[in-house]
Residue, then its C-alpha position, 0 to 999 in steps of 0.5 A: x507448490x506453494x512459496x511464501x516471500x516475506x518482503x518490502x520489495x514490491x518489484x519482486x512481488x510484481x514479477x514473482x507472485x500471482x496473489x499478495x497479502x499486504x500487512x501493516x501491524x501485524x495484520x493483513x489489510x489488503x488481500x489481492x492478486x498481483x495485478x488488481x493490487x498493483x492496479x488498483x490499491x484499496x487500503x491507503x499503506x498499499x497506496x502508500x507503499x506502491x507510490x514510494x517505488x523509484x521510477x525510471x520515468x523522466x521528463x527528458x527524451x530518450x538517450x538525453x543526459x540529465x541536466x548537470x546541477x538537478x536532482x531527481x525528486x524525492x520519493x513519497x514517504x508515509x508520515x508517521x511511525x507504526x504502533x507499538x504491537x504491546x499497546x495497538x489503538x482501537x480501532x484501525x491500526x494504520x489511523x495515525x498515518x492515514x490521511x484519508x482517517x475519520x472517527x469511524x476509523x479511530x471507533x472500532x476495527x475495519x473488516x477485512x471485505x470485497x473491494x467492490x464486486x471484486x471477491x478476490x481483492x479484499x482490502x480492511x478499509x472502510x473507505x476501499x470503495x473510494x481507493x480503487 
């Protein structure tokens, strides 16, 4: 049996699903199972979308109440807004975000291939050898 789990909740994804597909634009850009994405991401909107989850870690011992008056820090964010579908850039659709973009990104699409010697872990990025 199969379950298709449409979310932006990676904490459910993490603890219901054995492989991921992550889209960005309409398009798949990285195809991984659970624990390699989440250990290792190789498209930067994964990368992106993984360091935007709360954490529960602190800098304070355990049972240690928090400092009146301080505030927790703000979780990352990617810049940016995502493409109009009607009229996608050539090229990578995620460019205008990515802060890892050169003109090769912006000349034509990236392939959806192996991230290393991983065949199970595919990532559209042709920088997805530098990610993981």
């Amino acid at each position: 049996m199969s379950v298709l789990l449409i979310t932006h909740d990676l904490g459910v994804v993490a603890e219901t699903a054995r492989h991921v597909l992550v889209m960005y634009a309409g398009q798949v850009v990285e195809s991984a199972p659970v624990k390699s994405l989440f250990a290792r991401p190789a498209h930067p909107y994964t990368r992106g979308l993984l360091r935007s989850l709360p954490s529960f870690a602190t800098d304070r011992a355990p049972g240690e109440s928090p400092t009146p008056g301080t505030k927790r820090p703000r979780l990352p964010v990617i810049e940016g807004l995502v493409p109009d579908l009607a009229h996608l850039p050539k090229g990578c659709r995620f460019q205008e975000r990515c802060s890892l973009v050169e003109p090769e990104c912006r000349a034509a699409e990236p392939a959806l291939e192996a991230v290393g010697d991983d065949a199970a872990h595919l990532a559209r990025c042709i920088r997805r050898g530098e990610l993981s």
